[in-house]
N, C-alpha and C positions, 0 to 999 in steps of 0.2 A: 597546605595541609588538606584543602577541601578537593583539590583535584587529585590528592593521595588516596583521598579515601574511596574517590570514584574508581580510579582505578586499582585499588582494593576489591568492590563490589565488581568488576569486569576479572578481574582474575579468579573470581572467585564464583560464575557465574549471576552473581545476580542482575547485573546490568549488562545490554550488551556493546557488544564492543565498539559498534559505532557511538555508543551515548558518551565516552570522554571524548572524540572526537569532534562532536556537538559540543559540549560542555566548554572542552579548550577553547574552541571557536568565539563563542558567545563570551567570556570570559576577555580572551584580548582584543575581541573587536570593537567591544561596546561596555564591559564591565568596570576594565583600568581604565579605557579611556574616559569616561564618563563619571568615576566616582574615585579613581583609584590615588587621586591628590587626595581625599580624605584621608584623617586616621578615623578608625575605627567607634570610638565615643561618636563623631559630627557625623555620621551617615544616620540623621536623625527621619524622622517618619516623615518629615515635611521634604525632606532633599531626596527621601526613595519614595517618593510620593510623586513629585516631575520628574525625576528622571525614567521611574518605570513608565509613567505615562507619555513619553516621548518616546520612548523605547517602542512602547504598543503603537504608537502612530508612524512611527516613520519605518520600524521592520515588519511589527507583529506581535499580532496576542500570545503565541507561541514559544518566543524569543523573551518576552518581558515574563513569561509565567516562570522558564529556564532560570534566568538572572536574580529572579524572587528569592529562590532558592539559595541563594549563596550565602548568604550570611545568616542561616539557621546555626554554621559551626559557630562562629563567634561567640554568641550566646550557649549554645553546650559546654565552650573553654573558659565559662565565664569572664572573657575580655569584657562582655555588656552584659548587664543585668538582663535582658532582656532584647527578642530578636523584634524590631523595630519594622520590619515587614509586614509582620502582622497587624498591625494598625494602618498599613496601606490601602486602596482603593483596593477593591476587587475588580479580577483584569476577566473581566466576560469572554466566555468563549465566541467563537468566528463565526457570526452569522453564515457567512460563504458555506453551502451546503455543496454536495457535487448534486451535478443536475445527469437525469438518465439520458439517454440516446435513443428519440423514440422509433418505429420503423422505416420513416422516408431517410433520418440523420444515419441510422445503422445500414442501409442502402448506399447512402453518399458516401459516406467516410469509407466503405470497404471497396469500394469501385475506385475513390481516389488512392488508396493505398496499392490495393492494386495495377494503377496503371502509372503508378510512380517507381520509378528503377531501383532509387536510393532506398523508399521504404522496402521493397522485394525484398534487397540486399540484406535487412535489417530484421527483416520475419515480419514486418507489421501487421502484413494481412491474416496470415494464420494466429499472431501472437493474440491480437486482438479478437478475434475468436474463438482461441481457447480463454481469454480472461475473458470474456462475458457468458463463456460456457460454465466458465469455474466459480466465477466472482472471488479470484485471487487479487493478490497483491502484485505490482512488477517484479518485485525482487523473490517473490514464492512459485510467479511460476518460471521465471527463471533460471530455479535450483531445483525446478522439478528432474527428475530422471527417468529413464525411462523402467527402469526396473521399479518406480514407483507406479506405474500403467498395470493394472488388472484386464485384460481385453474381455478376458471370459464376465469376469463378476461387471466388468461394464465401471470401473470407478480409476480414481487416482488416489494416492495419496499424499497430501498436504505436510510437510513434514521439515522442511527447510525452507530457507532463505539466501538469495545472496547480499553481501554487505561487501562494502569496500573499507579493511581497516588501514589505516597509515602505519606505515614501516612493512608492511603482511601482503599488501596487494586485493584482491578480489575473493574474498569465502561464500565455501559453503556451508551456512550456520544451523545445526539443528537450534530445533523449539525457533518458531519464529514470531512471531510478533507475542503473543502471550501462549498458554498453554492451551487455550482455548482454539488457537491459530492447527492445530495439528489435528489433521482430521481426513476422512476419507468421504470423496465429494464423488457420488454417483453422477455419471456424463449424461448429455442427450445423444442419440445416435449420429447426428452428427458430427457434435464432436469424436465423437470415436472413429469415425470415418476418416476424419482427417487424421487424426494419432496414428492410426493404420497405412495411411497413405506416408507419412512422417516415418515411421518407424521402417518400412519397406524399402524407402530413399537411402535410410539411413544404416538400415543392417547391410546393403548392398556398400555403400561406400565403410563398409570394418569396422563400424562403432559401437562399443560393447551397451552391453544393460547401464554398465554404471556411468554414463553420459549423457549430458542435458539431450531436453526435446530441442529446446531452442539455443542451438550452442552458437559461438562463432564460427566465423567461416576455418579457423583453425580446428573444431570442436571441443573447444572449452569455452567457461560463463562463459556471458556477456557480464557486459556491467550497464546495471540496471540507471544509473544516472547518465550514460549512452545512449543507450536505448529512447529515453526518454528524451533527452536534446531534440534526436532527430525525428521523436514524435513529434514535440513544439515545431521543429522545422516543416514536419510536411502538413501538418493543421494551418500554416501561412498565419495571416491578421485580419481575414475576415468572417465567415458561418462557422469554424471550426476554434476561434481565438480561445473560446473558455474551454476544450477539449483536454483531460490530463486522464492517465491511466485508472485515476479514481474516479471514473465518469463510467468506465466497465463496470467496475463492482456495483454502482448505483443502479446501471441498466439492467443488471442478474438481479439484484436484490426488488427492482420497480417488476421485471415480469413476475419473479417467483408472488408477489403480492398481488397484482394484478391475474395471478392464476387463482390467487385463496389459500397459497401454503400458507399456516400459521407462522406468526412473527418468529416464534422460538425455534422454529425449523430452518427462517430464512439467516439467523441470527449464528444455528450451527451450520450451515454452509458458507455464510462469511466469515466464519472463526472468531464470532465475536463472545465475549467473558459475560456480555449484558448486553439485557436484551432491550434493553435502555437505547444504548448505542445505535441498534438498528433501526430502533423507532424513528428516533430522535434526528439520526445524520443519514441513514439511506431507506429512510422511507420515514442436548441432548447428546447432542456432544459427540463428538469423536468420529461415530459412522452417521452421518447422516440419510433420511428417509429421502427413498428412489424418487417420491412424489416431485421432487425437485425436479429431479431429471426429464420427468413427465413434463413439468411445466414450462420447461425450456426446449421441447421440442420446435417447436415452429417460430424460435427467436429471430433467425437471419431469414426465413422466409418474406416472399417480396411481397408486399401488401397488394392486393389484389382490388382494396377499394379505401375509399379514406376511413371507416368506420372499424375493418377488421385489423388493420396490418400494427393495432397496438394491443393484439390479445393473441403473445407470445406464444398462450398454452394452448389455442389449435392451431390447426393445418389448412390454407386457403388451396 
């Protein structure tokens, strides 16, 4: 009944459609196995007390906060007087913060991408400098198109995502991550540079407006849990081991601050709901101020001494 209702809320837009896909997941990996010999009465606060906290140790705060949630229905169907979760420990969020990429690391990693074949093949080098231009998500700029590119107004628009649903294959999901996420992100000129170089490539090989920037070599998505593999693949296991897509966002979000944009500016260029969020984890809504774009001018510029090359918003 509880994954009925999920996928109720996914038909219905309120969840999206990857979240029963998570849900099933977490559900028969770790839910039946772990608790599903119970009947419903014995799943008492003391037995969801270690098993959540085993959950949180051995997958994730993430995962144990998901499987929290499961037996609120019980208690709504009055099966239990009362949802016995809530007397559980509280599951603290992930210390683990993303760390930025300062100007020698944003040097390294674009020279190794670079002169790596398989990443070439994969867009890394450009991909990776449009997400620390954008301070997008993988899957948002992914589902960018190019009919989303303003050349003139100097902007993009934020406005999808790709998701991989089961049974469906690979989408393009409007509204993406919250409503907050949908927004129109002024570039620095560099990035536009490259989108111009990108877009010339790609009007000449027949590909219309409504086609990703970064498509496959067939010109359609990518998939964004792809993508990412062969990110971890070319970061190897050593200076690059903690390197993940959300290591971009942190490096947009650390210069736009290190330039003095105000939090609530860096906050609508990350598409965040709160401004909380930004504080807290990577360090107006809608159109955000050019300021930004200002300050991300002299991002992948090559540090010309050890003092200047982490102050994004000049020019060495």
């Amino acid at each position: 009944m509880w994954i009925e209702q999920v996928q109720q809320d996914v038909r219905e837009g309120i969840k999206s459609p990857t979240t029963i896909n998570t849900y099933e997941s977490i559900l028969k990996r770790h839910v039946v196995p772990g608790m599903g010999e119970l009947r419903v009465r014995e799943a008492t606060v003391m037995r969801l007390d270690r098993f959540l906290g085993a959950l949180q140790r051995t997958v994730g705060a993430s995962t144990a906060k998901t499987a929290r949630r499961m037996l609120g229905l019980a208690a709504r169907y009055d099966a239990i007087d009362s949802n016995p979760t809530r007397d559980t420990r509280r599951i603290p969020k992930s210390k683990k913060k993303p760390r930025a990429l300062d100007a020698e690391e944003r040097t390294k990693w674009l020279a190794r991408v670079e002169a790596n074949e398989k990443a070439r093949r994969w867009d890394l080098p450009d991909l990776s400098r449009f997400m620390m231009a954008a301070g997008v998500r993988v899957g948002e700029a992914l589902a960018t198109f190019w009919e989303d590119v303003d050349f003139v107004a100097g902007t993009v628009d934020i406005t999808h995502t790709v998701v991989r649903v089961k049974g469906e294959g690979l989408l393009r999901k409007p509204r993406p991550k919250t409503e907050s996420s949908m927004r129109a992100l002024p570039l620095p000129s560099w990035a536009l540079t490259l989108l111009e170089r990108r877009w010339a490539e790609a009007n000449a090989d027949g590909r219309p407006l409504a086609s990703p920037i970064f498509a496959s070599t067939t010109g359609t998505l990518r998939d964004p849990n792809n993508v990412l593999r062969v990110l971890r693949e070319i970061r190897g296991s050593d200076d690059f081991l903690w390197l993940t897509s959300h290591n971009f966002r942190k490096t947009t979000a650390t210069a736009l601050d290190d330039a003095g944009v105000p939090t609530r500016l860096i906050a609508d260029h990350l598409g965040h709901s709160r401004v909380s969020m930004t504080q807290d984890t990577y360090l107006g809504r809608k159109t955000v101020d050019p300021i930004t774009a200002q300050a991300l001018e002299g991002l992948l510029d090559k540090p010309s001494d050890p003092n200047s090359g982490d102050n994004p918003g000049s020019r060495s």
